[in-house]
N, C-alpha and C positions, 0 to 999 in steps of 0.2 A: 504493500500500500504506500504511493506516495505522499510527500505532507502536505501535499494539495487535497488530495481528497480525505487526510484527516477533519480539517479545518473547512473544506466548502466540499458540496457535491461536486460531480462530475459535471461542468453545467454546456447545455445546449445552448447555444447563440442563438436562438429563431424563436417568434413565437406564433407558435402552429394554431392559436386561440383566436387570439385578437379580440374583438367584442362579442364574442360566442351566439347564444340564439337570442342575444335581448340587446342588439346595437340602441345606443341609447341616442333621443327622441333628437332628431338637428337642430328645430327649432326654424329652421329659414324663414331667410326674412315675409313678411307677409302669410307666412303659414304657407309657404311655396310646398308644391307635393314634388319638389325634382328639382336639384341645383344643376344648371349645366355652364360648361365652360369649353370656349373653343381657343386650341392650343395651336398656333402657328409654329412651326420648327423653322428656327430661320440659320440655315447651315451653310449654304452658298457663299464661297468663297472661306470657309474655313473648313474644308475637307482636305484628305490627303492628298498633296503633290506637287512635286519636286519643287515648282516654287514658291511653295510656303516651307521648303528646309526641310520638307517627308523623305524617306527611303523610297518610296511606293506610291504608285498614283492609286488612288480610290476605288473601290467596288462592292460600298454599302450599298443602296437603297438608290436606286436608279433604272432602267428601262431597261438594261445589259442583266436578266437574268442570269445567275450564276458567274457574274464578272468576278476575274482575281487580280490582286493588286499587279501589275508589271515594277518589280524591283528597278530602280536607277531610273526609269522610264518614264517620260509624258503620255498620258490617254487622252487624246484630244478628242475621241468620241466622250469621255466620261467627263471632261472638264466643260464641255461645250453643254452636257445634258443638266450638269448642275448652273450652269448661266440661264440657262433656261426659266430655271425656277428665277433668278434674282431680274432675268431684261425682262419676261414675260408673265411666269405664273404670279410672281407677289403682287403686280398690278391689277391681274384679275379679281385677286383675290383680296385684294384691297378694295375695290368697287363693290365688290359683293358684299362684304360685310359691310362698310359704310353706308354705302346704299340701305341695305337691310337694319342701320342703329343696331348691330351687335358689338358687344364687346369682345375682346380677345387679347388673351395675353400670347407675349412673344417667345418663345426658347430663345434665347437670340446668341449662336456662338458671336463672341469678344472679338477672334479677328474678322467674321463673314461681317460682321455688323462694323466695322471699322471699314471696309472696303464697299461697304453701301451706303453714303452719305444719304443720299436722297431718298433711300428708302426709311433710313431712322426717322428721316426728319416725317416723314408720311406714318409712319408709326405714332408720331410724338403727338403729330398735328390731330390724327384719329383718336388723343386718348387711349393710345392702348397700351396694355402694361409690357414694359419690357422686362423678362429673367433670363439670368443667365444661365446658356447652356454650355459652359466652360471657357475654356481658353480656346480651342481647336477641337473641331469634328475627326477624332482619331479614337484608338480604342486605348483605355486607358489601364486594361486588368493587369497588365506584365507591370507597370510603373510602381516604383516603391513609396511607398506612403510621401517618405521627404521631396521626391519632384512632382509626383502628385500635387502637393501643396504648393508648392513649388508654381503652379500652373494653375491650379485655384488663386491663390493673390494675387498672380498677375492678369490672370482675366477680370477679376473684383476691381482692379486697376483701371485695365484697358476699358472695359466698359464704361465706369466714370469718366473717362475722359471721350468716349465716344457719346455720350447720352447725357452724359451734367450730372448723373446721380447712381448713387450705387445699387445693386440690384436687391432686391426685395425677398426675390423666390431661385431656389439654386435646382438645375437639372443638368445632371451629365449626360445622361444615355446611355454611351458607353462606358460606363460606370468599372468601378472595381468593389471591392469588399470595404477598403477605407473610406469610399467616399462621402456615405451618409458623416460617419463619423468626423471627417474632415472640416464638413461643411457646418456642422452643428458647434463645431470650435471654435474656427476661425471667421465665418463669414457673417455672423450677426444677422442671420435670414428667417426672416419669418415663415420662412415653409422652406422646405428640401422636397421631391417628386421622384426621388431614384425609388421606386420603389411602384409596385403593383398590386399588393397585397389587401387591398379592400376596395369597398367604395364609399368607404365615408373618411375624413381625416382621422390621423390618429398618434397621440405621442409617443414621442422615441426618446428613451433616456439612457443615457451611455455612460450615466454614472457624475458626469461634474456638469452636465447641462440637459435640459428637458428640450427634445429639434421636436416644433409639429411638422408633421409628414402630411402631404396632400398628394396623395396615389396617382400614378400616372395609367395611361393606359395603352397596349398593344394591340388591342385588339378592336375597336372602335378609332380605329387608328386607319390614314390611307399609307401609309408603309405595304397592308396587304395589298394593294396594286403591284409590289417589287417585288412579294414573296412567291416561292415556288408554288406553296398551297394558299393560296390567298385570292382575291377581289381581281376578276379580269373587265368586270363589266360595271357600269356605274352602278345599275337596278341594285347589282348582288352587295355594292356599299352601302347606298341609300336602305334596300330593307335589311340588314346587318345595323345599319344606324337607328332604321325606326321603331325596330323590335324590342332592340336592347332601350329607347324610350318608353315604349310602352311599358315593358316589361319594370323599369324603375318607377314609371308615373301611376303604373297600380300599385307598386309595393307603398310610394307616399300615400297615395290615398287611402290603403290600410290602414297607415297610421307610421309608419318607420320610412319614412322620406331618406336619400339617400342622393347621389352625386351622378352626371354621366361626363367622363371627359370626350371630347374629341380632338384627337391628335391628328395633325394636317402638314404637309409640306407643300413650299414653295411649287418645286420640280414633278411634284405629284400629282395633286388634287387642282394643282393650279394649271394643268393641259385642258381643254377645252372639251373633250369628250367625257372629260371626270366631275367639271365645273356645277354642270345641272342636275348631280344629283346631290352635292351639297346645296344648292340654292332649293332643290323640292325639300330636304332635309329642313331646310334653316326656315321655308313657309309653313311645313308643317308640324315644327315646335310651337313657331308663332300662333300659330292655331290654338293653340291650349290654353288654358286657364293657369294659375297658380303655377307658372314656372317662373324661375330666378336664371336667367343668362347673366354670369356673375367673370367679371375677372378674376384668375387665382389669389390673385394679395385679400379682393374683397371676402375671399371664400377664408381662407387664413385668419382677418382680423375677425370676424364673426364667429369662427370656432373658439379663436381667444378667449374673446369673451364670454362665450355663453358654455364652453366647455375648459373651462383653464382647468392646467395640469395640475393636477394630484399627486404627490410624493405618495408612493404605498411604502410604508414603513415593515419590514419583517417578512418578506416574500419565504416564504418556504424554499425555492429554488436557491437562493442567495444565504439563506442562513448559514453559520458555523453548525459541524455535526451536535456540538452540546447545545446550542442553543435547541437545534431540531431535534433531539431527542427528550428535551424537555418540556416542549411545546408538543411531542407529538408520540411521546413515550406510554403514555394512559390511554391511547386511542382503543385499543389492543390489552383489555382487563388484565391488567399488572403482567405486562409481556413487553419491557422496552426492549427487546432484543431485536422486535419488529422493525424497531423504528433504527435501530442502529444499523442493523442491515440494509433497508429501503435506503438511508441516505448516501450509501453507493453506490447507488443506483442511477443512469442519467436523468436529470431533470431540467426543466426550462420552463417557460411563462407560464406553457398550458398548464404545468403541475404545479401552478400560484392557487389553484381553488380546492373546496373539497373534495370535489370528484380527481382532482388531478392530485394531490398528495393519498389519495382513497385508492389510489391507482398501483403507486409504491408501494403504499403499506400492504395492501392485497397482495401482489404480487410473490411481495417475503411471505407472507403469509401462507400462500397457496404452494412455493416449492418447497417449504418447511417438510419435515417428516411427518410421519404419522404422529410419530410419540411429542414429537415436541405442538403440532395443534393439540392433541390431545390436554399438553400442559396448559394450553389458552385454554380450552373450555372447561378441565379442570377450575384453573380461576376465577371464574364467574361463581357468582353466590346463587344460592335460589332463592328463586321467588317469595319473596315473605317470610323468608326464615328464617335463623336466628340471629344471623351478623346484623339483618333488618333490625329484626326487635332489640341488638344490643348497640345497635347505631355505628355497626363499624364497615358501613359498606364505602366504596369510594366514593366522593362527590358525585359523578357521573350518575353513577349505578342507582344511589339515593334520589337523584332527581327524574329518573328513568322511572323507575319506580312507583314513587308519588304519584308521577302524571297521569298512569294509570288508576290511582287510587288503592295500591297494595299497601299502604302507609294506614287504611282506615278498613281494615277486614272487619267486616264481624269474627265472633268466637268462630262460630260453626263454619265461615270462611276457611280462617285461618287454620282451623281442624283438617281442613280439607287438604289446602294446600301442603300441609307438614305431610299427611298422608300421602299423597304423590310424588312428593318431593324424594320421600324416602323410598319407594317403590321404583322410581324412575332411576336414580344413581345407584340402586342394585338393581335394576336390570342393566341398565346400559354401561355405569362406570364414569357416567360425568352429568353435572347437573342440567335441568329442564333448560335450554335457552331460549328467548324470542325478544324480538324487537318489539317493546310493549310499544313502543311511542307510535300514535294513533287509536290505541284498543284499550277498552276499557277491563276490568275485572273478570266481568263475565267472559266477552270474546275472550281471554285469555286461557281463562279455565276449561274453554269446551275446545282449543287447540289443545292443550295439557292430555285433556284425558283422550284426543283424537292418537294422538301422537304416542303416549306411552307403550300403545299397542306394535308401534312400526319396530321390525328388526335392528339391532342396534348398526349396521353399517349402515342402511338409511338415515338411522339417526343423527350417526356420526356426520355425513355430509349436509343432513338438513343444517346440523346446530352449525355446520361451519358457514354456512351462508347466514343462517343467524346473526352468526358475528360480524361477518363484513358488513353486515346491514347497521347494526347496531356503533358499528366505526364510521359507516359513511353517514350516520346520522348527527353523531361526537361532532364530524370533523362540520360539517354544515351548521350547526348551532354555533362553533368556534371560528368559522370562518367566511360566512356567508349573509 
């Protein structure tokens, strides 16, 4: 065992939970049932090649299916396809949304946006928000954290002095592992977007700072016009775009309102055969009622507010092993062995609630031996009996108990009970168990006498779900 995992679990970096089945209510402005936001990727002129200082001309997300970089070489089909987007498509698509009074925030890479004067200034003139999407449209996974950052403050830079002010909202794209973390350090940004993992905002804390995170998207995205498996036809973007509305603008009208992004490039969505199914798209939002067409920063400060970050103090994943086996050593009726074991076990956000710590401790639980469950349900008292009547049951146990009302037997009750009690541990060898919580006296007793008839291996598996049950109920009252 190393002395990492004495001191902290094994811990998972992800968290596979997020806001589980009850995302909590957005609030949008107006009591909007659908926040949407359309995302411009503005990358022309800062993609790879040879004269911006690249190894490699370019071969993301462009009409050249399947293009690969040419090493030392100019692609003058791939550089002429990304001009494209900057003399042609952003014009288009500046009309359209102007025309249409939508908003829209920009990706804007730091050099493509430094070699388009005239387009900032038509960005600026439109109100529309500009974030950065780095320094250079390159991939940035192989780069080590220090040039990484490296290339974050100089974009944080380059774009102040491109635009007059510093950016707001940070998106890589071609992102690495460091970059949320980066960006939540250094760049003072009210939203980060590397990231896909919901549809509503949500905070990231890395330990010395809380970064809100506003989800980007891949897939409501025209990138699939580039992809091998993706969008060849406008119709197939357009109902890809209206369904996934729809399908968000009934969930707000349930009542749990949620986010739609749409992700758009110049070089893309800005060609004229792709143009008219974002303009049927952008009239038949318009159409609706109670939607929010919101800038990203707008959608940021309103999370702020109406959802500010929470410090959770004591996460079970995060705990030292002593602290976790004191907080979670009693789960499991006088058996901390459970819980010493469990916390070697890997853990991460999702195992922050009861069911997720209920998860570990079962698990030790269930590959234990025969003899040592045996010892768990040995530990358990019975029902009304005399550790009851001499008051020396656990905390737990005593309030389990009560709720049921075993705390107020009559005589000829309590006669009864003694009487099975004693019948049931010679026959089987360990005491009656059930999860009282819910059932009163009676339902208890006509489970008792149902039960003492079943074979003791029966038994033995019933009481052991018993127990789990009775732990997963501990751990809910303690943590939920």
């Amino acid at each position: 065992m190393t002395d990492k995992q004495v001191t902290k679990s094994i811990r998972y970096d992800r968290d596979m939970l997020g806001y589980g089945a009850n995302p909590p209510k957005a609030n949008w402005p107006n009591n909007a049932k659908i926040a949407m936001q359309f995302v411009l990727n503005y990358e022309e002129g800062g993609e790879n090649c040879l004269l911006h200082g690249d190894a490699a001309s370019e071969a993301f997300l462009s009409e050249i299916v399947g293009a690969q970089q040419w090493p030392g070489q100019r692609h003058w089909n791939m550089e002429s396809i990304y001009e494209y987007g900057s003399r042609a498509g952003f014009w288009r698509l500046h009309r359209l949304f102007t025309e249409h009074d939508v908003p829209v925030t920009v990706y804007g890479v730091a050099t493509a946006l430094a070699r388009s004067p005239e387009q900032v200034a038509a960005m600026q003139d439109a109100d529309w928000e500009i974030a950065s999407h780095g320094l250079k449209w390159i991939e940035y996974k192989d780069f080590d954290r220090d040039a990484e950052e490296a290339h974050m403050r100089e974009a944080i830079q380059l774009h102040y002095e491109v635009t007059g002010e510093h950016p707001k909202g940070w998106y890589t794209g071609r992102c690495s592992a460091n970059t949320v973390d980066l960006a939540s350090e250094i760049g003072d940004f009210a939203y980060v977007s590397d990231s896909y993992a919901d549809d509503l905002p949500y905070w990231y804390d890395n330990g010395d700072k809380a970064q809100l995170v506003i989800p980007y998207t891949l897939d409501t995205n025209d990138m699939r016009f580039a992809a091998v498996q993706g969008f060849n036809a406008g119709d197939q973007f357009y109902c890809y775009l209206k369904d996934s509305f729809d399908s968000l603008y009934a969930e707000g009208a349930a009542g749990t309102p949620k986010m739609l992004n749409i992700g758009l490039h110049c070089r893309l969505v800005g060609r004229p055969g792709r143009i008219a199914a974002l303009k049927r798209f952008i009239e038949y939002v318009k159409s609706h009622d109670d939607v929010w067409i919101a800038k990203r920063i707008e959608i940021a400060d309103h999370w702020a507010k109406t959802h500010p970050f929470v410090k959770r103090a004591n996460r079970p994943s995060t705990m030292t092993k002593p602290k976790f086996v004191e907080q979670f050593g009693g789960i499991f009726e006088h058996s901390p062995w459970i819980a010493e074991r469990a916390y070697e076990r890997e853990m991460g956000a999702a195992h922050d609630t009861a069911i997720g710590v209920h998860s570990v401790l079962a698990a030790e639980f269930r590959k234990a031996s025969n003899d040592e469950r045996m010892g768990v349900l040995r530990a358990h008292p019975d029902l009304a009996g005399k550790l009851a009547a001499a008051k020396r049951l656990t905390a737990e146990s005593t309030a389990e108990q009560a709720s049921a009302g075993l705390d107020a037997l009559t005589d000829e009750e309590r006669a009864r009970f003694t009487e099975l009690n004693q019948a049931y541990v010679k026959k089987h060898g360990f005491p009656f168990i059930i999860a009282v919580k819910g059932l009163n006296k009676d339902q208890i007793l006509a489970q008792f006498e149902l039960r003492i008839h079943n074979d003791s291996e029966t038994e033995f598996s019933t009481a052991c779900r018993q127990v789990e049950r009775i732990a997963l109920l501990r751990l809910k009252d303690m943590l939920d």
